[in-house]
CHARMM-style PDB file with segment names, atoms N, HN, CA, C and O in Angstrom:
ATOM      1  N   UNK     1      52.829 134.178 100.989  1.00  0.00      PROA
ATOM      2  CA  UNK     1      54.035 134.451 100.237  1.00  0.00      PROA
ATOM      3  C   UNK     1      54.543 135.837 100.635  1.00  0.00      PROA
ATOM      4  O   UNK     1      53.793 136.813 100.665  1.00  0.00      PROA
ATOM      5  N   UNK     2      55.985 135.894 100.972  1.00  0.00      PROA
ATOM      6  HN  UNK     2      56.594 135.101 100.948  1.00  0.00      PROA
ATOM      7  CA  UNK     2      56.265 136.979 101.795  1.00  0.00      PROA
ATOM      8  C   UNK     2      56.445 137.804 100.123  1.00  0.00      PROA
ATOM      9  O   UNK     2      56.325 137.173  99.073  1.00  0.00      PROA
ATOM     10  N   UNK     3      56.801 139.571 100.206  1.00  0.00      PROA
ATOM     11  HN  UNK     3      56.898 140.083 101.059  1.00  0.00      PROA
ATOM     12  CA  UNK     3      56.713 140.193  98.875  1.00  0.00      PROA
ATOM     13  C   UNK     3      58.196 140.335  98.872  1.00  0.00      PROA
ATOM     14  O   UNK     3      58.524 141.063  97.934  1.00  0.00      PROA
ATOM     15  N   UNK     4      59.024 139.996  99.434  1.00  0.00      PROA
ATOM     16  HN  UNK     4      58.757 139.405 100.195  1.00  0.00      PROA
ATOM     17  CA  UNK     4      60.369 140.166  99.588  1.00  0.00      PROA
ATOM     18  C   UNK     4      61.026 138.679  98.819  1.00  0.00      PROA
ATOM     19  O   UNK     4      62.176 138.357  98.519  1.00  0.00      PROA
ATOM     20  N   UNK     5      60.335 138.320  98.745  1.00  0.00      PROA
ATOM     21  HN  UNK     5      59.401 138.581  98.988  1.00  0.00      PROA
ATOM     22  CA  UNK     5      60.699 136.338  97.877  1.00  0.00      PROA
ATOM     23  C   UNK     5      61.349 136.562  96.583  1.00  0.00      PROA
ATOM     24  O   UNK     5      60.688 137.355  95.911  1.00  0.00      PROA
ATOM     25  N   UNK     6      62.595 136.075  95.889  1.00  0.00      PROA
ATOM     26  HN  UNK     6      63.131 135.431  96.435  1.00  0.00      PROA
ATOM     27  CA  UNK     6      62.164 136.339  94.249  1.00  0.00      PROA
ATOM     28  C   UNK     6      61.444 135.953  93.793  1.00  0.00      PROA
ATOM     29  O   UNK     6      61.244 136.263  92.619  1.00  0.00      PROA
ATOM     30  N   UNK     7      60.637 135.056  94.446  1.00  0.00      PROA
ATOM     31  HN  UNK     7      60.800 134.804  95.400  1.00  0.00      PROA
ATOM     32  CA  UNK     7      59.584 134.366  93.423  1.00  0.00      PROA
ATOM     33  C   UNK     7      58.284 134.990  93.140  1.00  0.00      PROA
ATOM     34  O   UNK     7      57.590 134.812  92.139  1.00  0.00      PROA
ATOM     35  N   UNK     8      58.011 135.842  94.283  1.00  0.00      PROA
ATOM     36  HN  UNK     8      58.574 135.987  95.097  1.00  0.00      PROA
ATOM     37  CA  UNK     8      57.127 137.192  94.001  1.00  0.00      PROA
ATOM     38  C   UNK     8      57.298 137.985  93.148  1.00  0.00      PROA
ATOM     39  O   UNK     8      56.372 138.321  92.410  1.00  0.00      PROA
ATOM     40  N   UNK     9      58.362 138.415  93.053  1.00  0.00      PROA
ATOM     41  HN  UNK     9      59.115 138.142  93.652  1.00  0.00      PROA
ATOM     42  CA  UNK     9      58.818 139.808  92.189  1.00  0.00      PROA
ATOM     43  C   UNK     9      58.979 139.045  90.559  1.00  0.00      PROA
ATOM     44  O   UNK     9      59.012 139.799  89.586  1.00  0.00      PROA
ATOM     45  N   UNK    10      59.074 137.547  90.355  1.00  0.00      PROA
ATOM     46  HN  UNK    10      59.047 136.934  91.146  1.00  0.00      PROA
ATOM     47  CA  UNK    10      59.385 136.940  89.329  1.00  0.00      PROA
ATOM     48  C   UNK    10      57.793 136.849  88.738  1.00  0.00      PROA
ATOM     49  O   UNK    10      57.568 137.141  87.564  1.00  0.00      PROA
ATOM     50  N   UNK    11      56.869 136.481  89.525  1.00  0.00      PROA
ATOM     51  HN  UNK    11      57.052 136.244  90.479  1.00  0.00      PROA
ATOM     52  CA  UNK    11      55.268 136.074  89.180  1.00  0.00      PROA
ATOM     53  C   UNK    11      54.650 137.149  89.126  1.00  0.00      PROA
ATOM     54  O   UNK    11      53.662 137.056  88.397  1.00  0.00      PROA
ATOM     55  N   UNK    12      54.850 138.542  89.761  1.00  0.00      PROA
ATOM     56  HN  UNK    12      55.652 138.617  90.353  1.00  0.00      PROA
ATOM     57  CA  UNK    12      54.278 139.349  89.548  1.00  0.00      PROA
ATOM     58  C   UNK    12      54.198 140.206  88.815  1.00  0.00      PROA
ATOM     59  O   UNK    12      53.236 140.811  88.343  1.00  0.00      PROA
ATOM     60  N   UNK    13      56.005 140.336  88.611  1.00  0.00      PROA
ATOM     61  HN  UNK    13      56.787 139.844  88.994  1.00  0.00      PROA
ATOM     62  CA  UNK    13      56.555 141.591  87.763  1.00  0.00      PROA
ATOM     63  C   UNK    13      56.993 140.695  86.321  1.00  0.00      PROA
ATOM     64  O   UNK    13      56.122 140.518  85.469  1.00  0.00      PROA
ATOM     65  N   UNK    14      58.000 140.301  86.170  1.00  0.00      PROA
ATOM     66  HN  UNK    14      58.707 140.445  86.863  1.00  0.00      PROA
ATOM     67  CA  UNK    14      58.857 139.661  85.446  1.00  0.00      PROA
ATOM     68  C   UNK    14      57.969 139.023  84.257  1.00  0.00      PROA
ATOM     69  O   UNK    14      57.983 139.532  83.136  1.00  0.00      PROA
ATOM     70  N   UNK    15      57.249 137.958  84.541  1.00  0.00      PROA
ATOM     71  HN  UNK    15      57.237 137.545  85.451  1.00  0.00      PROA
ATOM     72  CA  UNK    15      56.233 137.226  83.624  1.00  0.00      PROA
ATOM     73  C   UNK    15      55.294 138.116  83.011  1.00  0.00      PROA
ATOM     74  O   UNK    15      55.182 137.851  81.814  1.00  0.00      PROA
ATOM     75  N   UNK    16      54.619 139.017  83.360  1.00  0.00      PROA
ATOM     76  HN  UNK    16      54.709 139.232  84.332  1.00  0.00      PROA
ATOM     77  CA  UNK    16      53.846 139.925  83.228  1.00  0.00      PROA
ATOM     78  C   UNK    16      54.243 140.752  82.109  1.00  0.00      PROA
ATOM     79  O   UNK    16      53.630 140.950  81.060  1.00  0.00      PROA
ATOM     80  N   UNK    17      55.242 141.157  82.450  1.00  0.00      PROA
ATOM     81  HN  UNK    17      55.739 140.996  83.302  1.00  0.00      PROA
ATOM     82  CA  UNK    17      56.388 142.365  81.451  1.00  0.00      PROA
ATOM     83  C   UNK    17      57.062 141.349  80.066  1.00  0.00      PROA
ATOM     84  O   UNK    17      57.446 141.790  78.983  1.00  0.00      PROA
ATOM     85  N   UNK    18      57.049 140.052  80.469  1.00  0.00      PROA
ATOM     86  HN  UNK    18      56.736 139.695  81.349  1.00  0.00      PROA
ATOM     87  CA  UNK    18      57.517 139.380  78.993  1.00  0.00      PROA
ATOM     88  C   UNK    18      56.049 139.058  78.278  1.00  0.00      PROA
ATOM     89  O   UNK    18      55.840 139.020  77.066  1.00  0.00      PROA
ATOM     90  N   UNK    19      55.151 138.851  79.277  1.00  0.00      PROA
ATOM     91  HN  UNK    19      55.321 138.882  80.262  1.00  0.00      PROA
ATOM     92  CA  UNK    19      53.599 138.719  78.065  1.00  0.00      PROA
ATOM     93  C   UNK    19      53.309 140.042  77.259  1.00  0.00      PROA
ATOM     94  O   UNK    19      52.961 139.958  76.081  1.00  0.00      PROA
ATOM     95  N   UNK    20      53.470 141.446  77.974  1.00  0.00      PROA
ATOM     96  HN  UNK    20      53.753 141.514  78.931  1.00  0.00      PROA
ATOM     97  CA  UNK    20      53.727 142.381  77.147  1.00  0.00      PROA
ATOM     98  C   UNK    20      54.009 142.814  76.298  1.00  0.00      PROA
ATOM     99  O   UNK    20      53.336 143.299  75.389  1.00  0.00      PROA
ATOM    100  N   UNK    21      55.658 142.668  76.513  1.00  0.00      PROA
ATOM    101  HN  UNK    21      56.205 142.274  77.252  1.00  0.00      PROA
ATOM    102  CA  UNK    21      57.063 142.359  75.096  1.00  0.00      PROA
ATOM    103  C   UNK    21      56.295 141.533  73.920  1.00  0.00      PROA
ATOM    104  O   UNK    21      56.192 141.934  72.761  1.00  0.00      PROA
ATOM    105  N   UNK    22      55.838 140.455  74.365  1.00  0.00      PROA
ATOM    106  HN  UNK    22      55.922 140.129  75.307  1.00  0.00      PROA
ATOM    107  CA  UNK    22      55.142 139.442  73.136  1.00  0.00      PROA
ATOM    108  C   UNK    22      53.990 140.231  72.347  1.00  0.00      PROA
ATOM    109  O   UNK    22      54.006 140.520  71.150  1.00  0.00      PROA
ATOM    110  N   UNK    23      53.108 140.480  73.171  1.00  0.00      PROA
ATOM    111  HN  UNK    23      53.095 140.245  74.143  1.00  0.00      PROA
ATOM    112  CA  UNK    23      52.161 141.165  72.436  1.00  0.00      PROA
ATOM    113  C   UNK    23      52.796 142.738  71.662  1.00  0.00      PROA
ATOM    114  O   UNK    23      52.312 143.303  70.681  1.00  0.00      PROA
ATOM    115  N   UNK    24      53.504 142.987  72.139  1.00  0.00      PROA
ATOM    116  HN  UNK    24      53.897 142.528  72.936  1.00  0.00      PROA
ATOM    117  CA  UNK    24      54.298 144.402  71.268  1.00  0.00      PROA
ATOM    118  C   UNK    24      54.722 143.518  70.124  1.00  0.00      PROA
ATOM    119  O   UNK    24      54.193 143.439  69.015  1.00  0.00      PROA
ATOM    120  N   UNK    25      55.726 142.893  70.566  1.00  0.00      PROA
ATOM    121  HN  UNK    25      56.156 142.956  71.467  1.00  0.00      PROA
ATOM    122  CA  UNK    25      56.287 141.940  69.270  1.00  0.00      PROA
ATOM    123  C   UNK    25      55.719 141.399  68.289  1.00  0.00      PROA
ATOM    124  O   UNK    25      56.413 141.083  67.322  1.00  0.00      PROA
ATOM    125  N   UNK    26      54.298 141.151  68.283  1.00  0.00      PROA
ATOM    126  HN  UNK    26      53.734 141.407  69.068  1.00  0.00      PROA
ATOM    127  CA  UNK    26      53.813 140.157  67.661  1.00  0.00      PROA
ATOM    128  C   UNK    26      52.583 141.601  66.594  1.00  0.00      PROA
ATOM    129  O   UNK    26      51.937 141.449  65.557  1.00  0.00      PROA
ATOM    130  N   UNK    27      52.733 142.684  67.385  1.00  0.00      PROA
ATOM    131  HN  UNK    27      53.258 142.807  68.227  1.00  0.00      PROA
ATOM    132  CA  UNK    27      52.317 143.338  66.941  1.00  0.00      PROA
ATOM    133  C   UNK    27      52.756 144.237  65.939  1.00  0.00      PROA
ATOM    134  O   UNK    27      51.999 144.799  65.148  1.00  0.00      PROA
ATOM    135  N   UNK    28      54.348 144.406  65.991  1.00  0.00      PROA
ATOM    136  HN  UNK    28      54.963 143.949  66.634  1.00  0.00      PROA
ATOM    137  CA  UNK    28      55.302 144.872  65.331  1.00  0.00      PROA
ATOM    138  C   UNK    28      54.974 144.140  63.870  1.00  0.00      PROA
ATOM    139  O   UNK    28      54.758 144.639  62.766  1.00  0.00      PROA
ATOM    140  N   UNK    29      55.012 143.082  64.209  1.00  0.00      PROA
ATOM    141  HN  UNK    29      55.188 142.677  65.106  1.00  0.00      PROA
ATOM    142  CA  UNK    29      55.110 142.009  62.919  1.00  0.00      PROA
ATOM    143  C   UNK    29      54.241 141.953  62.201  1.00  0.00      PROA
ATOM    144  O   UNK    29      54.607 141.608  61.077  1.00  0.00      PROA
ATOM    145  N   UNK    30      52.762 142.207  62.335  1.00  0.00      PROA
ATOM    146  HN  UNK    30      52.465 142.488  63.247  1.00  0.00      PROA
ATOM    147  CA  UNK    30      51.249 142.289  61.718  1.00  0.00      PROA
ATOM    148  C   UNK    30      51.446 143.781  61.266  1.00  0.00      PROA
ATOM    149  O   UNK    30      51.203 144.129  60.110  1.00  0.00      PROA
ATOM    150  N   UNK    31      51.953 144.747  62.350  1.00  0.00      PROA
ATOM    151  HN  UNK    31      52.150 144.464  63.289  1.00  0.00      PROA
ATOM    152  CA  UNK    31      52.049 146.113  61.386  1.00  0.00      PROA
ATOM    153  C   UNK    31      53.054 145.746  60.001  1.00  0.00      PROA
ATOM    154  O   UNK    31      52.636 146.052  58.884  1.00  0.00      PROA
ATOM    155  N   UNK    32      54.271 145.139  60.147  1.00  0.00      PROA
ATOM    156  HN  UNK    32      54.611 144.890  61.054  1.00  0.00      PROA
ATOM    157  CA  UNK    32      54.896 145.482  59.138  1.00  0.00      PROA
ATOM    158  C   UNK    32      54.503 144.569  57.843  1.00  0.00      PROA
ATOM    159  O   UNK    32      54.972 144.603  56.705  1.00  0.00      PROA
ATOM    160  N   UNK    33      53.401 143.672  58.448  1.00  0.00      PROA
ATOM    161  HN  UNK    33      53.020 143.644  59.372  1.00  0.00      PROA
ATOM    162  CA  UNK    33      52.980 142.425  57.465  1.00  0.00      PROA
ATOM    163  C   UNK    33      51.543 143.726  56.558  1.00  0.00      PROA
ATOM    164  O   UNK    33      50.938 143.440  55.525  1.00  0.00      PROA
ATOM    165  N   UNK    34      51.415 144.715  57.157  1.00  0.00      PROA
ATOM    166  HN  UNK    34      51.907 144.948  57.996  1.00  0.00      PROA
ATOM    167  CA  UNK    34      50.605 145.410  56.733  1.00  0.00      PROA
ATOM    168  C   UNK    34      49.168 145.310  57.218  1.00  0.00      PROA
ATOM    169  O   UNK    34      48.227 145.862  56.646  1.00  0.00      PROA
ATOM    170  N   UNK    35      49.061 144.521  58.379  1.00  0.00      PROA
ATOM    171  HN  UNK    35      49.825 144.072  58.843  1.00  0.00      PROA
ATOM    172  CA  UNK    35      47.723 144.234  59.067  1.00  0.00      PROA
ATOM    173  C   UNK    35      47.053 145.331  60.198  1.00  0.00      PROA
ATOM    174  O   UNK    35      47.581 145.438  61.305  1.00  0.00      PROA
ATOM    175  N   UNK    36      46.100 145.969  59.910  1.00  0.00      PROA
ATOM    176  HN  UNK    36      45.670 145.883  59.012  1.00  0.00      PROA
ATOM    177  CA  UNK    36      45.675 146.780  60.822  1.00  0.00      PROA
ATOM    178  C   UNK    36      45.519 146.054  62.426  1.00  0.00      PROA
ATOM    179  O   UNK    36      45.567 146.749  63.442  1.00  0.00      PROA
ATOM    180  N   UNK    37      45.355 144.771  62.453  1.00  0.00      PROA
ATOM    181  HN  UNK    37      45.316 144.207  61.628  1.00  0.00      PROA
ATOM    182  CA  UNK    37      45.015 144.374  63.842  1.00  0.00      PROA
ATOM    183  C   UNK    37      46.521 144.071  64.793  1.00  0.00      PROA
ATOM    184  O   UNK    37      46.768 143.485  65.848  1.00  0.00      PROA
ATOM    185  N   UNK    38      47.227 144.734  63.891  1.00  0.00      PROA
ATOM    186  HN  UNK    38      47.027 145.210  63.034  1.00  0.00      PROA
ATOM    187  CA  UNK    38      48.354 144.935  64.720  1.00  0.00      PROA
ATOM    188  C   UNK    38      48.895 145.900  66.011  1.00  0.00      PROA
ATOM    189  O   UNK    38      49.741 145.827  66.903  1.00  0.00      PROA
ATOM    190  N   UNK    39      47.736 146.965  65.476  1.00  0.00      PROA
ATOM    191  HN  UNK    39      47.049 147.025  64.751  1.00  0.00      PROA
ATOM    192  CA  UNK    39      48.114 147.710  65.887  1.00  0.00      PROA
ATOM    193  C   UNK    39      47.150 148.134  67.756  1.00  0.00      PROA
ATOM    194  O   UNK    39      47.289 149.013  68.606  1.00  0.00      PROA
ATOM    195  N   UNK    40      46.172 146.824  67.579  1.00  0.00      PROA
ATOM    196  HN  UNK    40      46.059 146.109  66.889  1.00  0.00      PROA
ATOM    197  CA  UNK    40      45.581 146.427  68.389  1.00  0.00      PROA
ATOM    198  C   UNK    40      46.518 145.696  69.456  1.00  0.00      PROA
ATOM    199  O   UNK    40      45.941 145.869  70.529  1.00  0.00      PROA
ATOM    200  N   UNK    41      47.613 145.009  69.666  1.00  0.00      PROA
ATOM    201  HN  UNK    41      48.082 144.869  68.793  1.00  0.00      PROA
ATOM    202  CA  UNK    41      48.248 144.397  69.868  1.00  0.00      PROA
ATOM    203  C   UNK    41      49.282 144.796  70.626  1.00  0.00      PROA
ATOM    204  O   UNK    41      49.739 144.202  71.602  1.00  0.00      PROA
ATOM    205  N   UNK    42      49.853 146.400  69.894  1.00  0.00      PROA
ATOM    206  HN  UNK    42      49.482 146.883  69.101  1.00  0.00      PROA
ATOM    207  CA  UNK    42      50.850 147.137  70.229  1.00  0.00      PROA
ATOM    208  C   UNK    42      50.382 147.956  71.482  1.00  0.00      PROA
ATOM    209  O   UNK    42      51.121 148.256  72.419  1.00  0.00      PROA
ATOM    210  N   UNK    43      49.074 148.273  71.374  1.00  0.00      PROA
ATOM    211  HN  UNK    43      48.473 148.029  70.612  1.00  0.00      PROA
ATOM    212  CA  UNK    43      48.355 148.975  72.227  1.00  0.00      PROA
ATOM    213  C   UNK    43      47.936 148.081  73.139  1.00  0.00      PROA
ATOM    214  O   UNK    43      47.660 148.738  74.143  1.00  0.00      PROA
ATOM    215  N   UNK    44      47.729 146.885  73.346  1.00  0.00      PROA
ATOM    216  HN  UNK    44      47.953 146.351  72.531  1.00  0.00      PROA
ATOM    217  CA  UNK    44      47.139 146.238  74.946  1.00  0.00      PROA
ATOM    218  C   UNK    44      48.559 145.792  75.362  1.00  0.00      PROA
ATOM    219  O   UNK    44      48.870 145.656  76.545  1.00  0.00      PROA
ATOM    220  N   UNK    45      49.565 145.528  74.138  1.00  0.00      PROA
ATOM    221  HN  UNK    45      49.313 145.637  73.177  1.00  0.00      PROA
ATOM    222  CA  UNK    45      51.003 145.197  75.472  1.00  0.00      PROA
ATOM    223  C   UNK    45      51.297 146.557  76.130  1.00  0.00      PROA
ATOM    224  O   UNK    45      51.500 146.683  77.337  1.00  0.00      PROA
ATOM    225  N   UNK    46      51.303 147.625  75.184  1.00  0.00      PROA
ATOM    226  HN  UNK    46      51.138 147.523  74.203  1.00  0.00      PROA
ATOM    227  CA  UNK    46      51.737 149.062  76.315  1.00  0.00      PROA
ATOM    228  C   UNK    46      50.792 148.653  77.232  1.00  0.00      PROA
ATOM    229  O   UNK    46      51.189 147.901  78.122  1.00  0.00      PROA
ATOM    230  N   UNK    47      49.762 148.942  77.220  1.00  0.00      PROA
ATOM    231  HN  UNK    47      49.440 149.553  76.497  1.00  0.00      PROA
ATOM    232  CA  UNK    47      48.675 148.734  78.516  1.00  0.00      PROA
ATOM    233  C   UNK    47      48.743 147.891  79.507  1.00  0.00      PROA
ATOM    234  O   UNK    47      48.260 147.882  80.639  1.00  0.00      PROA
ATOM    235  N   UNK    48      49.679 146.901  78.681  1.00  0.00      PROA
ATOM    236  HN  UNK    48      50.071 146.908  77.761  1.00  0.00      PROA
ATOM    237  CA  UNK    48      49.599 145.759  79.871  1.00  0.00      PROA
ATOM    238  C   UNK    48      50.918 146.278  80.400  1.00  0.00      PROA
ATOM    239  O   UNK    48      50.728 146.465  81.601  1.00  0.00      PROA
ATOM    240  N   UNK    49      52.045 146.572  80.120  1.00  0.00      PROA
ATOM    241  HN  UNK    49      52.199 146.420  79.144  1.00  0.00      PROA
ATOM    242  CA  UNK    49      53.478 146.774  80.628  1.00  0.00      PROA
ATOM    243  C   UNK    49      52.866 148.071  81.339  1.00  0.00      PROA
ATOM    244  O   UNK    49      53.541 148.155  82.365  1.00  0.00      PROA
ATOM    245  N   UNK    50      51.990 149.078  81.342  1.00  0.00      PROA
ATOM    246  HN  UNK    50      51.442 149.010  80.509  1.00  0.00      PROA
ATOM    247  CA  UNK    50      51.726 150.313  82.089  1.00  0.00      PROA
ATOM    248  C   UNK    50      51.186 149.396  83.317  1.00  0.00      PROA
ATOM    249  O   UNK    50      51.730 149.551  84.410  1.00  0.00      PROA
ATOM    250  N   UNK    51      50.084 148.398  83.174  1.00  0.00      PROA
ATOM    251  HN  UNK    51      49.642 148.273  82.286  1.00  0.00      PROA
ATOM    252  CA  UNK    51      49.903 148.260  84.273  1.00  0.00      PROA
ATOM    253  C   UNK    51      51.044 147.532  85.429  1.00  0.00      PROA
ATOM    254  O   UNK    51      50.931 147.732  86.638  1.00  0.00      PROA
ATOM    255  N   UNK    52      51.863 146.888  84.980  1.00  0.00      PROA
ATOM    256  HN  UNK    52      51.955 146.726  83.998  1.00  0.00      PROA
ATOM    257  CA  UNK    52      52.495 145.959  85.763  1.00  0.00      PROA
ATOM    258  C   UNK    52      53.732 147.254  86.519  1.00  0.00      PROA
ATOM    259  O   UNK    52      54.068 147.213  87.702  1.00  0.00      PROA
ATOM    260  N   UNK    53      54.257 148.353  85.477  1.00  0.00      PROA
ATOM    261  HN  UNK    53      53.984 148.386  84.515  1.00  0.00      PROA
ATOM    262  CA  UNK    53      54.660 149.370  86.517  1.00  0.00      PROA
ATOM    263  C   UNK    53      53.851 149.907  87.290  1.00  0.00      PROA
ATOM    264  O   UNK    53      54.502 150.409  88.206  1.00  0.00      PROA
ATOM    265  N   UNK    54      52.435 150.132  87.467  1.00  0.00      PROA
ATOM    266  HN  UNK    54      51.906 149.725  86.723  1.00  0.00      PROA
ATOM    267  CA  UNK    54      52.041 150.299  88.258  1.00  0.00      PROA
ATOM    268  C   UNK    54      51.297 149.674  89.813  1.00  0.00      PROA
ATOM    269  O   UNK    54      50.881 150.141  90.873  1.00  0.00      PROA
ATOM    270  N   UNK    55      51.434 148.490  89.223  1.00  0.00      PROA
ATOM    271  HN  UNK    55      51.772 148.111  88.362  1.00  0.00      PROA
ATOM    272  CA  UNK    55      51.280 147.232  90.231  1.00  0.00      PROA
ATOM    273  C   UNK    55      52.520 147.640  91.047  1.00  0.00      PROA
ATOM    274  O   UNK    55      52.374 147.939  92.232  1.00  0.00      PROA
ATOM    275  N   UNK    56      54.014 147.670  90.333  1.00  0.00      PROA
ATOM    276  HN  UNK    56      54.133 147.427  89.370  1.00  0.00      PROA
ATOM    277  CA  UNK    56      55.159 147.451  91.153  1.00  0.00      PROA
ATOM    278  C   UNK    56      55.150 148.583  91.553  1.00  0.00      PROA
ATOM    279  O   UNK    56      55.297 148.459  92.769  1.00  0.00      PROA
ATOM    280  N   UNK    57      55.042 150.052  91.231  1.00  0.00      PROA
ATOM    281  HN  UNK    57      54.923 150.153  90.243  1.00  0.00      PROA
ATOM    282  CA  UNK    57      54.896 150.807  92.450  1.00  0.00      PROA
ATOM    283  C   UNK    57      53.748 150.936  93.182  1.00  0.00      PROA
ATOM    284  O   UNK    57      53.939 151.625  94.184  1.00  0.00      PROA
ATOM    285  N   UNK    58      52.531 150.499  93.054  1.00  0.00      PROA
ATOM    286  HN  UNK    58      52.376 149.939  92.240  1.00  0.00      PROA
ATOM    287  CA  UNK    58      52.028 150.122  94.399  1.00  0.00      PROA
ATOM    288  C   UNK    58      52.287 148.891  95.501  1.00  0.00      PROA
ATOM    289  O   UNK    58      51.613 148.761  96.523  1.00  0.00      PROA
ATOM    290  N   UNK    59      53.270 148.106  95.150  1.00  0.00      PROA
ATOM    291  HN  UNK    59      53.818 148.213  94.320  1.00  0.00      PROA
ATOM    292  CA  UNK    59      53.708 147.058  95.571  1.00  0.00      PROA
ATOM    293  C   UNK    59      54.650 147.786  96.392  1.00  0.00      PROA
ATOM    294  O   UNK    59      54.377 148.101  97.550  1.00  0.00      PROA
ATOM    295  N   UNK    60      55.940 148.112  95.737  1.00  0.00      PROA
ATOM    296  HN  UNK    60      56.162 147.855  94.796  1.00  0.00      PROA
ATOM    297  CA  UNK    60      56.781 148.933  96.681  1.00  0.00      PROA
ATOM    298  C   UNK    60      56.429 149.868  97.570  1.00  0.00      PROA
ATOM    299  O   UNK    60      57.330 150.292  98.294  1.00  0.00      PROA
ATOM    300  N   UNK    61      54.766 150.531  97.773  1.00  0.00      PROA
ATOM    301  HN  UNK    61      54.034 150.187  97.185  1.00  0.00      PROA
ATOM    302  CA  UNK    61      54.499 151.037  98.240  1.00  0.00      PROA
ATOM    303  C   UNK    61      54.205 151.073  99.670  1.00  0.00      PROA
ATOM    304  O   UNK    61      54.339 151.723 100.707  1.00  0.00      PROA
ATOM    305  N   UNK    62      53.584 149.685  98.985  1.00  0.00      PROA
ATOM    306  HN  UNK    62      53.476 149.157  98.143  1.00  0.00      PROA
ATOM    307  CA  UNK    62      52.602 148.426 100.579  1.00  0.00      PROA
ATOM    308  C   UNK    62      54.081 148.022 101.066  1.00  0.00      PROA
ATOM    309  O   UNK    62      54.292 148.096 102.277  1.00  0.00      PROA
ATOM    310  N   UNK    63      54.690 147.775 100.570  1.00  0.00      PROA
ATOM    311  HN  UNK    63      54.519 147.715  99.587  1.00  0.00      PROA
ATOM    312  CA  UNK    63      55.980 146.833 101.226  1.00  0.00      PROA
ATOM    313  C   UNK    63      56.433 147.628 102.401  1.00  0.00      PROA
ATOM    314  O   UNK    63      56.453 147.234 103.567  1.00  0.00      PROA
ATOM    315  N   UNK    64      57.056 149.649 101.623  1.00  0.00      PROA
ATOM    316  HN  UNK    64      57.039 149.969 100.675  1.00  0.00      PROA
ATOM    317  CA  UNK    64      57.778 150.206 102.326  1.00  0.00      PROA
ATOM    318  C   UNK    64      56.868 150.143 103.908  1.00  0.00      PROA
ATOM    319  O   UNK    64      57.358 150.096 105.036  1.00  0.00      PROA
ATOM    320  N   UNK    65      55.376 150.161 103.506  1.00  0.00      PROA
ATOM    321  HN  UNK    65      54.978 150.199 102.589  1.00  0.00      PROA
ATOM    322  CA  UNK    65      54.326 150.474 104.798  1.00  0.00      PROA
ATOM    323  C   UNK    65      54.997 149.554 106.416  1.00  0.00      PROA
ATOM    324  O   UNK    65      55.298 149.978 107.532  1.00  0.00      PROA
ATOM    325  N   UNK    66      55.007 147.803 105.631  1.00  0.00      PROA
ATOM    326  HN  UNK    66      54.762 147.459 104.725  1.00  0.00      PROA
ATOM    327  CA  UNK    66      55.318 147.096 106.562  1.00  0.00      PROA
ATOM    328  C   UNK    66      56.780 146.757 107.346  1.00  0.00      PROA
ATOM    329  OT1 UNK    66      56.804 145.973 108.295  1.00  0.00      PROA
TER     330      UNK     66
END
């Protein structure tokens, strides 16, 4: 799969960054429901959305190489 495809940048980046959003979201909602394990939630989507910017700039990185 070439990294220049949209379908790369869609599977790698895109999907990734909306499982994130969800887990923020879903975490929003348990905080305001008053649930401490919300806040568990809020913290692995940041983590997960930190990693996927950092996937994409090491991605753009390898790309610029080739």
């Amino acid at each position: 799969m070439d990294p220049q495809d949209p379908q790369f940048l869609y599977m790698v980046l895109i999907l990734p960054s909306l499982f994130g959003l969800t887990l923020i979201g879903e975490g929003l909602n348990k905080v305001l429901k008053s649930e401490v394990a919300g806040w568990v939630s809020i913290v692995l989507g940041v983590l997960f959305i930190v990693v996927v910017v950092f996937s994409y700039f090491f991605l753009s990185g390898m790309i610029s190489l080739y």
